[in-house]
N, C-alpha and C positions, 0 to 999 in steps of 0.2 A: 629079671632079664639077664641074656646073656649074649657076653661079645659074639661078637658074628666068627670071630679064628675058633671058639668054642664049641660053637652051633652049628648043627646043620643047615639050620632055620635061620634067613638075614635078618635083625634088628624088625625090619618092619611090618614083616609076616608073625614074629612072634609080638609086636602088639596088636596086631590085628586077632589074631587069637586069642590075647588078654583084652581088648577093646579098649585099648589103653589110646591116648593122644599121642601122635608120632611126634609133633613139634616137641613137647616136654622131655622124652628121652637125650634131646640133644641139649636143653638147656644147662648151664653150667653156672655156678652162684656169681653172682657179679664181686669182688672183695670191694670192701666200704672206700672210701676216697680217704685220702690222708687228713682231708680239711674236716672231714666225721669222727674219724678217727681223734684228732685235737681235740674237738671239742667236747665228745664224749670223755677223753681221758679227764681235762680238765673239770666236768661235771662232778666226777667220779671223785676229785681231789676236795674239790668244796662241799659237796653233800657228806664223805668223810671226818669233814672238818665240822660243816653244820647241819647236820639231819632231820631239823626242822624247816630249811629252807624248800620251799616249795617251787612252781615252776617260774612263778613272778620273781619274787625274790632271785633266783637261781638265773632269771633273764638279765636282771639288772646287774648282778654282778659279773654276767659276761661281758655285759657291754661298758660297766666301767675298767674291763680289762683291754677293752678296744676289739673284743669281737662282735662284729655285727650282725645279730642273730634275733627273731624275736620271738616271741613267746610260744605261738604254736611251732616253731620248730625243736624249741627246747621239751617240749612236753612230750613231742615225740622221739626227741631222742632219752627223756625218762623212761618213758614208755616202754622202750628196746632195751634199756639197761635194768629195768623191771625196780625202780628206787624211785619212794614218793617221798615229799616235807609233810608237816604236822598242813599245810595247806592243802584241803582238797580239789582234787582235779585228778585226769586221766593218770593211771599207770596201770605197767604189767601185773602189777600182785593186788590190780583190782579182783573183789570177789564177788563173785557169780552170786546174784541176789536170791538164787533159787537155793544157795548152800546157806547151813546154819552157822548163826553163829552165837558161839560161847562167850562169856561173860572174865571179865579181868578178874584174878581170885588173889593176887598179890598185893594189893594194896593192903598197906600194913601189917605184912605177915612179915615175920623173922625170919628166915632161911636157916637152919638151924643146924645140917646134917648134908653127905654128901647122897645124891638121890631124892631129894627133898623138892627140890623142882629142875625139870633141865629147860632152857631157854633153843626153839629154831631158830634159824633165818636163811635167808638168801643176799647174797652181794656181789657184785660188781669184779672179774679179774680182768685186766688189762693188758694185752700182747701189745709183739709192737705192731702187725698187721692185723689185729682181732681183740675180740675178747673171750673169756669164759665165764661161768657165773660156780661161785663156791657157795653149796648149802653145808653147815653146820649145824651138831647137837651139841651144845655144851651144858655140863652139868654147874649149874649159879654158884654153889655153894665152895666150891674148889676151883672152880674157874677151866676145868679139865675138859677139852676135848675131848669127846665119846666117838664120834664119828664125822664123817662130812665126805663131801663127793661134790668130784667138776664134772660140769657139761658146758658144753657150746650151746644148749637150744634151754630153753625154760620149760619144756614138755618136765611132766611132774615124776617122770621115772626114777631120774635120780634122788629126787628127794624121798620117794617110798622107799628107796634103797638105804637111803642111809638111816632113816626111820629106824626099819626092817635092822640095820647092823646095827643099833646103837639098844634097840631094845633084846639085841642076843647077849649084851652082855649086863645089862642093869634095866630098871625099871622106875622111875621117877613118880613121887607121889602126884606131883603136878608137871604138866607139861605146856609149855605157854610157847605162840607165837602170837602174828599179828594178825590181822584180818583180810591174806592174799588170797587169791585164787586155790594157791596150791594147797596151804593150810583149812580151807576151809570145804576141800575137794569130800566126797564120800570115803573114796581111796584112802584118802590121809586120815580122817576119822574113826574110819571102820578100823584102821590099824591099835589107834591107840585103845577105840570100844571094846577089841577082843581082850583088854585088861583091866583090871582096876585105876585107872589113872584118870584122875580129874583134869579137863583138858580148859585150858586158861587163854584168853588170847586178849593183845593190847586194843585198847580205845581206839574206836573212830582216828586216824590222823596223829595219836599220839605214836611217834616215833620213841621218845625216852622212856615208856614202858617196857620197853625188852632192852636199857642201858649195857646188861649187862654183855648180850651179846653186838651190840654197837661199840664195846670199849675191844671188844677180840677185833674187832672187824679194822679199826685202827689203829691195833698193834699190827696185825698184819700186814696192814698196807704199810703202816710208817715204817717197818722195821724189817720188810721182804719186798713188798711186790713193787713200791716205787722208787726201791733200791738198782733192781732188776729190770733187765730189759728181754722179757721173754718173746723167744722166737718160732715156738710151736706150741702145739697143745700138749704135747708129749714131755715137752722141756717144763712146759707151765706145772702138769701134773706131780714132776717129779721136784721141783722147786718146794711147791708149796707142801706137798709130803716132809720133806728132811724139817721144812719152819714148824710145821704142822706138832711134827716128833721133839724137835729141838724145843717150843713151846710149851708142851705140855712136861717133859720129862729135868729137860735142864736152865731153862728160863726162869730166874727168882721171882717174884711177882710180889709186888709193895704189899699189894693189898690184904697178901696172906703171910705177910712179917718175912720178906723175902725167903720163904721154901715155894715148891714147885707146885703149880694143881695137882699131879700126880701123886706126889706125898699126902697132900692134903685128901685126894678121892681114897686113896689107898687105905686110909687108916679103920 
């Protein structure tokens, strides 16, 4: 469509030509209330902290914080944050029963090499009026950030996208998520089927199967985004870029005798 100072044609002759509804041109997204806002951020902080809490669980402890909220409303703001507990019930990275799905292939494998398996996921970013959601590819073995991409919507673009760049520069013998929507899309599959790559994904409700990218997900947050008090998606993008780089390149990381995952991917 096109503004009417643009066109010849006023707003409602050219839907009428596209047969489009005139009410919808005018609508304008309503921004979330401050009081969805809270309680979403707050969700976001505890399922961070316990990612096996589901939506019971996750009810009660709002409400021993004194907010009065109950359980279907909690579920649907899981739902919109696209983050389930090891407890079954509704969310967004439910998968589509008509998609297949792969079988866990890490259980008591060594991780041995860098490319050896990379871990996806999607999570939760928090403005101070909105939020965004961060997909990551991180490579297990180095702890190295390959790729990742924000968006405001959970449409599965961005994550073919970062797919698509993470496999222009390496190729993982195993590639493991969990069992969402988006991972278990044809889209996402066919990507990885055009290669040799054995595609892995976590149990039923087990959250601690992809740990490793549940421990990025909480350096992140702990150590950038609930530092920060972002005010746009443009601010948000470029925040979590410089943590993104700082992270992988100059962050010592315990776990690999404090040198960098960069060093460690690199060698």
């Amino acid at each position: 469509m096109v503004e009417w100072k643009d066109s010849e044609l006023p707003i409602t002759q050219q839907a009428d030509l596209l047969s489009l509804n005139r009410s919808s041109l005018y609508y304008k997204p309503v921004d979330p209330s401050p009081e969805e806002l809270t309680i979403k951020h707050r969700i976001d902080e505890i399922y961070t902290k316990y990612p096996f809490y589901g939506s019971r669980r996750m009810t009660i402890q709002l409400n021993r914080e004194g907010v009065n909220i109950n359980r279907k409303a909690v579920q649907r703001h899981m739902r919109e944050m696209g983050i389930q507990g090891i407890s079954p019930g509704p969310n967004l990275s439910k998968r589509n029963l008509q998609h297949r799905i792969y079988p866990y292939l890490l259980r008591g494998v060594t991780i041995s090499h860098p490319n050896h398996v990379w871990g996806i996921d999607i999570t939760y970013i928090r403005m101070q009026k909105g939020w965004m959601y961060l997909v990551a590819v991180i490579d297990w073995y180095s702890r190295f950030v390959i790729s990742w991409e924000l968006d405001q919507t959970l449409e599965i673009d961005f994550v073919l996208e970062a797919v698509r760049r993470a496999l222009s520069k390496g190729q993982p013998n195993i590639f493991n998520s969990d069992q969402g929507s988006h991972f278990t899309s044809p889209q996402y599959i066919n990507l990885l089927k055009e290669r040799p790559i054995k595609i892995s994904m976590d149990g039923k409700g087990r959250a601690l199967d992809n740990i490793i990218t549940e421990r990025l997900w909480r350096t992140v947050k702990y150590e950038e985004v609930y530092l920060k008090d972002y005010q746009t998606p443009r601010e948000t993008r470029r925040e979590i870029k410089n943590f993104l780089t700082f992270y992988n390149y100059e962050r010592p990381h315990q776990s690999l005798g404090y040198v960098t995952p960069a060093s460690v991917y690199g060698q």
